[in-house]
C-alpha positions in Angstrom: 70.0 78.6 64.0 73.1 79.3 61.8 73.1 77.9 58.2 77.3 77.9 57.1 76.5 80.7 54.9 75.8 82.8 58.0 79.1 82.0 60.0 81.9 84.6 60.1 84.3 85.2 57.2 87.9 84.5 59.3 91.6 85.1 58.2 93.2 82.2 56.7 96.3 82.5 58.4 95.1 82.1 62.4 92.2 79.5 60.9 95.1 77.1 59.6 97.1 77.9 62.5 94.2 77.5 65.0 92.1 74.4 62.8 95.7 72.5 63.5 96.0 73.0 67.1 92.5 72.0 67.9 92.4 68.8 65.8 96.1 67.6 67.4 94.2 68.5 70.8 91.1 66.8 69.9 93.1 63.7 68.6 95.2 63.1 72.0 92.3 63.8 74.2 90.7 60.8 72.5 94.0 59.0 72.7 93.7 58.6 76.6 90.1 58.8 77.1 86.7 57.7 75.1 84.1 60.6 75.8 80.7 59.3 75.2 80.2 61.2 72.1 82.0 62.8 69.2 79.9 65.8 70.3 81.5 65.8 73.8 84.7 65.6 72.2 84.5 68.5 70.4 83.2 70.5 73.5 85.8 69.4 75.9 88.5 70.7 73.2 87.0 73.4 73.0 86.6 74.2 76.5 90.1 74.1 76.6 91.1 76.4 74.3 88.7 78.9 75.8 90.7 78.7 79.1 93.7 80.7 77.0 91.3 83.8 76.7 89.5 83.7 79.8 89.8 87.4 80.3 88.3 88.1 76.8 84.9 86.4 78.0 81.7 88.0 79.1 81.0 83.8 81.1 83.4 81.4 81.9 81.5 77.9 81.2 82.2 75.2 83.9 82.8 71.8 82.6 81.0 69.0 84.6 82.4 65.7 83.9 80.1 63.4 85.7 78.7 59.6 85.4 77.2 56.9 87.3 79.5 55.5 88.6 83.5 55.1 89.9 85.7 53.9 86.4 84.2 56.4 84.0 87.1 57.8 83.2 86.6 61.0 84.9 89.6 61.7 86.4 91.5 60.5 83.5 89.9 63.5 81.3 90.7 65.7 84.4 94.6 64.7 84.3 94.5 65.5 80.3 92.6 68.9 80.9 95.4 69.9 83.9 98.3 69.6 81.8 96.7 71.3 78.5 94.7 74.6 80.2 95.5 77.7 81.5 96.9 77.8 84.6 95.7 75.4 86.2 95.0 75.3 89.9 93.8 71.8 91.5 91.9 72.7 94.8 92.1 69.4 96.3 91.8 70.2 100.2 92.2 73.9 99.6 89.4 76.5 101.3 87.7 78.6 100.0 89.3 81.3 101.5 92.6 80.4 99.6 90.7 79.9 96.4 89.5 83.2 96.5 92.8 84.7 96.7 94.1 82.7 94.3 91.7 84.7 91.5 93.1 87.5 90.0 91.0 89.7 88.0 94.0 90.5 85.5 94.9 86.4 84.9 92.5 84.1 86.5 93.6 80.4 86.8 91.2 77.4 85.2 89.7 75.7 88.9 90.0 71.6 88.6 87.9 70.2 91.0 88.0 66.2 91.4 85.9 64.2 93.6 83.3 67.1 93.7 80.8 64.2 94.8 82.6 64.3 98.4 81.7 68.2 98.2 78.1 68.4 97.4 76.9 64.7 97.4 75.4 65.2 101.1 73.4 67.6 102.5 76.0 67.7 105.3 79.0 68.0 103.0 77.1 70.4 100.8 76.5 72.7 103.6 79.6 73.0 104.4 81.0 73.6 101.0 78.6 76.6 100.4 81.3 79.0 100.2 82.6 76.8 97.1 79.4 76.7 95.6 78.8 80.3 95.8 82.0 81.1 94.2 81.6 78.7 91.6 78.0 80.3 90.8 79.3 83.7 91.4 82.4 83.3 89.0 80.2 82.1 86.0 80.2 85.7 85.0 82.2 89.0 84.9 82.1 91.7 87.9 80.3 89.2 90.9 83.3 89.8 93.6 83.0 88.0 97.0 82.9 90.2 100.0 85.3 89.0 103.1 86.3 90.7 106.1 90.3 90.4 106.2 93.1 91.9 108.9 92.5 92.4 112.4 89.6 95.3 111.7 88.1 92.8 110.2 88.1 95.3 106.8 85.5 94.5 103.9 87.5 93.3 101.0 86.2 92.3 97.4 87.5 89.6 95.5 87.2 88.4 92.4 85.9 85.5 91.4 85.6 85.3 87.5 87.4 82.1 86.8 87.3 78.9 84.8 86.6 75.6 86.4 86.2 72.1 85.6 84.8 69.8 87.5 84.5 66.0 88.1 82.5 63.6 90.5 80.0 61.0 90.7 76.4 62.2 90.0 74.7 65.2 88.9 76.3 68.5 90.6 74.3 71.1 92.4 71.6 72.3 89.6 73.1 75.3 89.9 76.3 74.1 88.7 74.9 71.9 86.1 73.0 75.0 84.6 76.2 77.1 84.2 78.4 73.9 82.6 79.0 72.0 79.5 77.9 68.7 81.0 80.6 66.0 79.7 78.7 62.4 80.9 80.6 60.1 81.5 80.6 55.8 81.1 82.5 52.9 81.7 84.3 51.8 78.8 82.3 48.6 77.1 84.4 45.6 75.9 86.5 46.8 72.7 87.2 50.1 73.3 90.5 50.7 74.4 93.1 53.8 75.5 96.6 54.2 76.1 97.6 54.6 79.5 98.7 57.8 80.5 102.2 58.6 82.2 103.2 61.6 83.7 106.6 61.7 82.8 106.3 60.0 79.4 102.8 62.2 78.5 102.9 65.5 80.0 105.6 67.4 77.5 103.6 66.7 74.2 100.2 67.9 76.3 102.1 71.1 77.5 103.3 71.6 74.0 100.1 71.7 73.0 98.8 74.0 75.5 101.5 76.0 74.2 100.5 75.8 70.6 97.1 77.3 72.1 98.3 80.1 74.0 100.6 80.9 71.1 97.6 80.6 68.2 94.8 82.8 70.9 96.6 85.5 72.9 97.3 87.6 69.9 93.3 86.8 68.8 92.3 88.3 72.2 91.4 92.0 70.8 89.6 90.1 68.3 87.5 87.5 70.0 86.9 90.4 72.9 84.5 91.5 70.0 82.9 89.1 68.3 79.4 88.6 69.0 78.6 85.1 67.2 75.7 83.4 66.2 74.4 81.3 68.3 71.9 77.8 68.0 70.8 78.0 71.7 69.3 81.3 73.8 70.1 82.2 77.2 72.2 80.7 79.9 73.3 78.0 77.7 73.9 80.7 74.9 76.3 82.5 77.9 77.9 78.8 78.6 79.0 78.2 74.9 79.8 81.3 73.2 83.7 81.4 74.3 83.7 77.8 73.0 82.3 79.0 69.7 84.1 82.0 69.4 87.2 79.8 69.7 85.8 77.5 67.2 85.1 80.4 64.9 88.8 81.8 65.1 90.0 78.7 64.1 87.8 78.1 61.0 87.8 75.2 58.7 84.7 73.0 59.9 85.2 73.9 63.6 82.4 76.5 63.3 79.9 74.0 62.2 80.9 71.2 64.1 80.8 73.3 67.4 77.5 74.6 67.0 76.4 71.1 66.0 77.6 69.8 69.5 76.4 72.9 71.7 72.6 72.2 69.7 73.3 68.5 70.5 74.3 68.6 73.9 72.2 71.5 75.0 69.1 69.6 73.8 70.3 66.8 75.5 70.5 68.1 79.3 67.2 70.0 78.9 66.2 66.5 78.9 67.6 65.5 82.2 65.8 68.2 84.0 62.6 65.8 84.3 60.3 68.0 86.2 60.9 70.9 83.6 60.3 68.1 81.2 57.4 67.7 82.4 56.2 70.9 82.1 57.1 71.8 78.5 55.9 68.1 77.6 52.3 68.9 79.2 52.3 71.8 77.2 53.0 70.4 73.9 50.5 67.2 74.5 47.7 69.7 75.3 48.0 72.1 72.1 48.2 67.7 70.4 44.7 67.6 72.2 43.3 71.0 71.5 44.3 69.9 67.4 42.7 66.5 68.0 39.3 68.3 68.9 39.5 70.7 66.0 40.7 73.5 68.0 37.8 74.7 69.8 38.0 77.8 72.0 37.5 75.6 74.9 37.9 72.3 76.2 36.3 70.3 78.9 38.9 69.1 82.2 37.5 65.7 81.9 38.0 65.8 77.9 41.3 67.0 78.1 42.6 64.6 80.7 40.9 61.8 78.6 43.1 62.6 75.7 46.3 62.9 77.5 45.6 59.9 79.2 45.4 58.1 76.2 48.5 59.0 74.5 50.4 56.1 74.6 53.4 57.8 74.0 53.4 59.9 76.7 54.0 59.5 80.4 50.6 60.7 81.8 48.9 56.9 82.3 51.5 56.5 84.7 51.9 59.9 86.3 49.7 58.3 89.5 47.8 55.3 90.4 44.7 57.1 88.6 46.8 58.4 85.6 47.0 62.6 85.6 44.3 63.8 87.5 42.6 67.4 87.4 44.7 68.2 90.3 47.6 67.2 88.9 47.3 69.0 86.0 46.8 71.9 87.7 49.9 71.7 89.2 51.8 70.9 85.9 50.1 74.6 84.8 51.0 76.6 87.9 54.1 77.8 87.0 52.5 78.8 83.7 49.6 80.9 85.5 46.7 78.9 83.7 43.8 77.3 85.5 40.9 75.8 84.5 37.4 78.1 84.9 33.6 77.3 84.7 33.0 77.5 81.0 30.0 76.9 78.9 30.1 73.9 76.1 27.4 73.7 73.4 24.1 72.4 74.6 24.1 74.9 77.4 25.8 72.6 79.6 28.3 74.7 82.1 31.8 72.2 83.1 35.5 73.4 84.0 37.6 73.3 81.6 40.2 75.6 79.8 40.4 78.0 77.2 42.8 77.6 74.2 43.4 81.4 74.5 44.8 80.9 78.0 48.1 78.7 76.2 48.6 80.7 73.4 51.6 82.9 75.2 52.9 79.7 76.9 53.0 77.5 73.7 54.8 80.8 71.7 57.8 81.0 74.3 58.5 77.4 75.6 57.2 75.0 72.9 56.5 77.1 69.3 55.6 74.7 66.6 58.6 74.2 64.2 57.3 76.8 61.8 57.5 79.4 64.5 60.8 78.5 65.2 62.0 78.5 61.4 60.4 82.0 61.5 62.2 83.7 64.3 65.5 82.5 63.4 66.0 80.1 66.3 64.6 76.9 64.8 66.6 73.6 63.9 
């Protein structure tokens, strides 16, 4: 993870220009909406000001705005984000076939979806939206055209389809969606907090002054920030999904740098937490190396041991994982995907029981739950 010491050294000049535009953005985004966190604040302003260099990034990060529920302010945010991005192209009731030739590859428009619950909620409805979906997984990243057949000889055509979107609906969007986005959640408002009402005719010219301000402040950056590799507190897909918004953050200086990869850790951390079957997994993992500890590490441990001890960590979820608690079978199946199984092994006394060998979680515990000294050592550590 990056210390402040390790962020880049910036030019004053576009940082005070830059550091100003973002906190007048940030302050009238919270003017008409309350975002559940100060974290999701900063990545929703951020997101923005990415869409003004969309041709300068190597992903273009969705934003999922979703919540429980209708009254979460979702399409609120949405009107605020139309009227300060780049270009933006509302594809209420539009195909995808018009989508698609709405993206150009030399100035892509930012995609605002609304209501995408009435386009993937269903099975039905998602099936036949999978054109949408494809070109919203496709356009994530650079150089995935779409292949039609156009004119009467029905001629092969590519189209790009490298674009910015932002997205709003009730409930979680396809995962494969979700897994390319910075996942804004939603909630009603609680009694106390309060927003202005926003007006079209009163609000829009101080938002598209802004949005101004923006293009102004990044499209003479755009060699620049076409070049900068920054450092990053996440790895991965969710490295992809944030780095325009911390590149942005990073041309602007002042505390925008910190505080942006203060929300990405945050909020990354966060919706690795929603996936609860992958939870599941990595927890498994880290309450069996708790286990192996508890024993004094031996180099093997019984199946009926082993599912003792989880079973009676109070903390964790495996007394209630069945009507039995977490069986052997179960457990077998949390360890599948990690290609461990337990064998016949022999435990002192001479005795011969299944069970598993430390050895066999040694690579699995290294790449999806290191200790926090690992982590400190690599560089990727909190």
């Amino acid at each position: 993870m990056a210390e402040p010491s390790d962020l880049p050294d910036l030019a004053p000049t576009p940082s005070s220009k830059g550091e100003e535009a973002l906190s007048d953005l940030r302050r009238q985004i919270k003017r008409f909406v309350v975002l559940p966190s100060e974290e999701a604040l900063t990545a929703v302003t951020l997101w923005i000001a990415a869409t003004h260099l969309q041709t300068a990034w190597q992903h273009a990060p969705r934003l999922a705005v979703v919540g429980p529920a209708k009254r979460c302010g979702k399409s609120r945010l949405l009107d605020v984000v139309t009227e300060t991005v780049h270009a933006p192209l509302i594809t209420v009731n539009a195909s995808p076939a018009a989508i698609f030739r709405s993206i150009t590859e030399k100035n892509p428009p930012t995609l605002l979806v609304d209501e995408a619950d009435t386009l993937f909620g269903t099975l039905k409805a998602a099936e036949r939206n999978e054109d949408l979906r494809g070109l919203l997984n496709a356009g994530h990243q650079r150089n995935r055209p779409t292949l039609r057949v156009t004119g009467p000889d029905h001629t092969p055509v590519a189209f790009p389809t490298f674009a910015m979107a932002a997205l709003a609906g009730i409930g979680d969007l396809p995962d494969t969606i979700m897994d390319r986005s910075v996942v804004i959640r939603m909630r009603r408002r609680a009694p106390g907090e309060s927003v202005a009402a926003f007006r079209t005719s009163r609000d829009t010219p101080a938002l598209h002054t802004l949005r101004d301000r923006l293009t102004a402040w990044l499209h003479p950056l755009y060699a620049q920030a076409m070049e900068m590799e920054p450092v990053m507190p996440v790895e991965d897909r969710a490295a992809d999904t944030w780095e325009p918004l911390v590149i942005v953050a990073d041309l602007a200086g002042g505390q925008w740098p910190t505080t942006a990869r203060a929300a990405c850790r945050t909020m990354t951390a966060h919706e690795a937490g929603q996936d609860e079957d992958a939870g599941l997994r990595t927890r498994i993992l880290a309450d069996i190396r708790r286990a192996f500890a508890a024993e004094g590490d031996p180099g093997a441990l019984r199946t009926s041991r082993l599912i003792d001890q989880l079973n009676a960590n109070t903390e964790a979820p495996w007394a209630e994982h069945s009507p039995q608690g977490l069986t052997p079978r179960g457990l077998q199946l949390l360890l599948k995907d990690y290609g461990i199984s337990s064998a016949n092994h022999r435990f002192p006394g001479g005795t011969q029981a299944k069970g598993f060998a430390r050895a066999q979680f040694l690579d699995a515990w290294a790449r999806y739950c290191p200790t926090p000294a690992a982590e400190s050592a690599d560089g990727t550590g909190a």
